[in-house]
N, C-alpha and C positions, 0 to 999 in steps of 0.2 A: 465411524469411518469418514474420511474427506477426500474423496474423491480430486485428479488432479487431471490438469491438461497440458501440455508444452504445445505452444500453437504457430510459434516462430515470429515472424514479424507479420502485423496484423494493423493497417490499417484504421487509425484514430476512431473517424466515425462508423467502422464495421465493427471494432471492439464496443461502441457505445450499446449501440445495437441489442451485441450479442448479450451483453451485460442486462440490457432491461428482458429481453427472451429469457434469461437465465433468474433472472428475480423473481418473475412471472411463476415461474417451474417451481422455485424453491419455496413461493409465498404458497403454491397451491400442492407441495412436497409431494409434487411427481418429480423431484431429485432429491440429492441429502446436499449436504453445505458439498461446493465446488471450488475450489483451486485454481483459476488460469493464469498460466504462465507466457509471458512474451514478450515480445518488443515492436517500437515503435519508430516508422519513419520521424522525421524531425518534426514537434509539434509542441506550443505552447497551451499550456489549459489555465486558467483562471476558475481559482472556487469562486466561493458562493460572496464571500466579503473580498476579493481581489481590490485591488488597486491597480489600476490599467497604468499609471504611472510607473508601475515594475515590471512593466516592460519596455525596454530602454530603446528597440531599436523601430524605424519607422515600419509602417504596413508597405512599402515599396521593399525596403532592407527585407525585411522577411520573404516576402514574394520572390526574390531574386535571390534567394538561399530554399527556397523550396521550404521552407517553413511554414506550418497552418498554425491557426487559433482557435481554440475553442472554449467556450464560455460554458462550467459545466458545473452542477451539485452537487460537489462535496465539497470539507471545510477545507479552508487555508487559500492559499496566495495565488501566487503565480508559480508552474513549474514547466520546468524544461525536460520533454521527453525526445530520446533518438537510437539510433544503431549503436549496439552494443551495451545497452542497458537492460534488467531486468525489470518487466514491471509485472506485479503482481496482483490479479483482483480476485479474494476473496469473495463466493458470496454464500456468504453463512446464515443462517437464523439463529441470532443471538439469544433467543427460547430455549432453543436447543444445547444450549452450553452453560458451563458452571466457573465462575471466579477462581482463580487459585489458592484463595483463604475460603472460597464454598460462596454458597449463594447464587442468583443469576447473572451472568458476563452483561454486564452495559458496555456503551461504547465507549469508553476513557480504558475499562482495563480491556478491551477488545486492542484499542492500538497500542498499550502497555507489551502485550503479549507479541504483535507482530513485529515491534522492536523488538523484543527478546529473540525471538526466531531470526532476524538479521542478525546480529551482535554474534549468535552462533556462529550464523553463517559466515562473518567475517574470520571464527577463531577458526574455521575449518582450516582456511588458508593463512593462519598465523597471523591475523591483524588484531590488533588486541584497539575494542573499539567499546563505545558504553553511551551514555546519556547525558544530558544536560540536563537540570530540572529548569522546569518552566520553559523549554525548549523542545518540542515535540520531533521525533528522527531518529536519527544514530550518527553517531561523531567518530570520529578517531583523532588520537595525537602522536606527538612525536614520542620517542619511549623517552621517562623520566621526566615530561610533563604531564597538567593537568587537560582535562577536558575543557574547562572554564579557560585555560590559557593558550592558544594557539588551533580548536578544533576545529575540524577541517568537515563536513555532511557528505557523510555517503550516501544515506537512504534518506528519502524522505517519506510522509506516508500523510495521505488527506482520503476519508472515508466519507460516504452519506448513508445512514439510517433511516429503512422506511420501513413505518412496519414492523419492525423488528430485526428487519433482513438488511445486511450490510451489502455495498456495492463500492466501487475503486478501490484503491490500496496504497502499495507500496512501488517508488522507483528506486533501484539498487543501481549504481553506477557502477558497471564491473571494467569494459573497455570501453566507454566514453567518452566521445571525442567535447573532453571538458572548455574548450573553447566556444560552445555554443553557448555555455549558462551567461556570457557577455551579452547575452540579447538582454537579458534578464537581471534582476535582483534577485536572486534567489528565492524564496517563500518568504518574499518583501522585506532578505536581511540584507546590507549591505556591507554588513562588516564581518560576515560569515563565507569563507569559502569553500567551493566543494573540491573535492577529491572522486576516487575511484578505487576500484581495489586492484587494478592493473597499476594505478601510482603507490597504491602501498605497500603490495608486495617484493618480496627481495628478487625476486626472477620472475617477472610479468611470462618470459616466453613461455612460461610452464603453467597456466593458466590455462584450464581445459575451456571447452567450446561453453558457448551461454545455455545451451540446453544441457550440458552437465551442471554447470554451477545450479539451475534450475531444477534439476535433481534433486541437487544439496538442498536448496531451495526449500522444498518440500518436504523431504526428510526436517530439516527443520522444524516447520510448520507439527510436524506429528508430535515430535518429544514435548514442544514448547505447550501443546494444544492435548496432550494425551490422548490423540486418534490413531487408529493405523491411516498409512495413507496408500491408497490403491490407485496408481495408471491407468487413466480411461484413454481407448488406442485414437478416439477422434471425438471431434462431433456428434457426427451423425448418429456413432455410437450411444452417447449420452443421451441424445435425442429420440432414441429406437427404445432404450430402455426406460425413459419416459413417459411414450406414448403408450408403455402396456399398464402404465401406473396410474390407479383412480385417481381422480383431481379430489380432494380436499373438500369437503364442500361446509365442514364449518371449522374454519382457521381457528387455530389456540387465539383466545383472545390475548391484545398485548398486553402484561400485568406491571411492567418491569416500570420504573420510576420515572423513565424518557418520553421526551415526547415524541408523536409519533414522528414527525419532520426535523428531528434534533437535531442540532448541529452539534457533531461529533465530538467534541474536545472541550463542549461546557456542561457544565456537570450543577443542575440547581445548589444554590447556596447550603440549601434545608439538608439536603443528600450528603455533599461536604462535612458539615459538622457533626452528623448520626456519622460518619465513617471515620470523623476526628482525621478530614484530609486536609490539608492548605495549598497545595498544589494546583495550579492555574496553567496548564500547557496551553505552549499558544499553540496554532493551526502552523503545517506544513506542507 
């Protein structure tokens, strides 16, 4: 089961917070994997390999648009979070999960899957959207072209693995006010544009609130993930059931081929050719 949360709009450094509280819980499985759903005031984050140079606009410009920054540990660029976007943090124990051809879930096919649970989510509302190889996210095109030719990124997604246990996620652009990604280079592309799913639908007015898409959201996550997925009514609730739960006192040890501080989306060479992969996603 994956437990979920809709927590509305949530404050940058309160989500970081809650995120390492909740890693804490799930490494010592006084919770099961966790779901949070929400959004964010205006706010730039830089992974782990960023390029400060993709961010285009001065520290005064940002200041005077209410924009923060933050320098943070998971893989990929730089990316633009704000009002009307969903973002999604996962925190799972990748221990605790199985590959879709079998085996234990590492972190390549961990953000394999949470693409796929977007790409759903997009067909819920008629968008018909899919991948890039070698391009980590979700795309969409026009109908009757390709992905390679003209795609536009709706989601992006940059994770960090400690442990075992996954933390960040996914940002879904649903009403997006797409003019901020001009601060930015997107997840350091410059010839890739983003989109929304309020620009790709044929009647945006008819586009339910972000806590329903957030719904979808999660319903997704189940089918893609083969879990039920169960509504937690808050916090505190989570917290309460928690605290009646023994801490852990000697962790599954990590057995899985990652290291523990892995950056999400490289995958050892050795690994690659035992799975006969050649795929090299970059970070987003």
């Amino acid at each position: 089961m994956i437990q979920y949360l809709y927590l509305g709009r949530v404050d940058y450094g309160e989500a970081l917070r809650l995120q390492e509280e909740l890693v804490e819980l799930r490494r010592e499985d006084r919770i099961g994997n966790v779901l949070l759903l929400l959004e964010h005031p205006p706010v730039l984050t830089l992974g782990r390999h960023a390029n400060r140079a993709n961010v285009l606009a001065s520290d005064e410009l940002l200041a005077s648009r209410g924009v923060t920054l933050h320098q943070i540990n998971r893989g990929g660029d730089v990316t633009y979070h704000g009002p009307g976007q969903l973002v999604g943090y996962p925190i799972f124990d990748l221990r605790s999960m199985e590959r879709p051809g079998g085996g234990r879930m590492g972190p390549v096919d961990f953000v394999r899957q949470m693409e796929e649970a977007l790409i759903r989510l997009c067909g819920v509302f008629g968008v018909r959207a899919g991948r890039i190889a070698a391009l980590t996210g979700v795309w969409v095109a026009n109908e009757g072209s390709t992905l390679e030719s003209g795609a536009r990124k709706i989601g992006a997604i940059g994770i960090h693995v400690s442990r075992g246990i996954t933390s960040h996620g996914f940002a879904f652009n649903v009403t997006t006010d797409l003019r901020d990604f001009s601060l930015i280079n997107p997840c350091g592309f410059t010839d890739k544009p983003v989109t929304s799913l309020e620009r790709e639908v044929p009647n945006p007015a008819e586009l339910p609130d972000l806590e329903t898409i957030a719904n979808h959201a999660a319903r997704q996550f189940g089918n893609v993930f083969k879990e039920p997925m169960l509504a937690v009514e808050s916090l505190d609730a989570l917290r309460k059931a928690a605290s009646t739960r023994p801490r852990r006192k000697d962790p599954t040890p990590v057995s899985h081929a990652f290291p523990a501080e892995d950056t999400p989306l490289q995958v050892p060479g050795e690994i690659k050719r035992l799975r006969g992969e050649s795929l090299h996603p970059e970070r987003a």
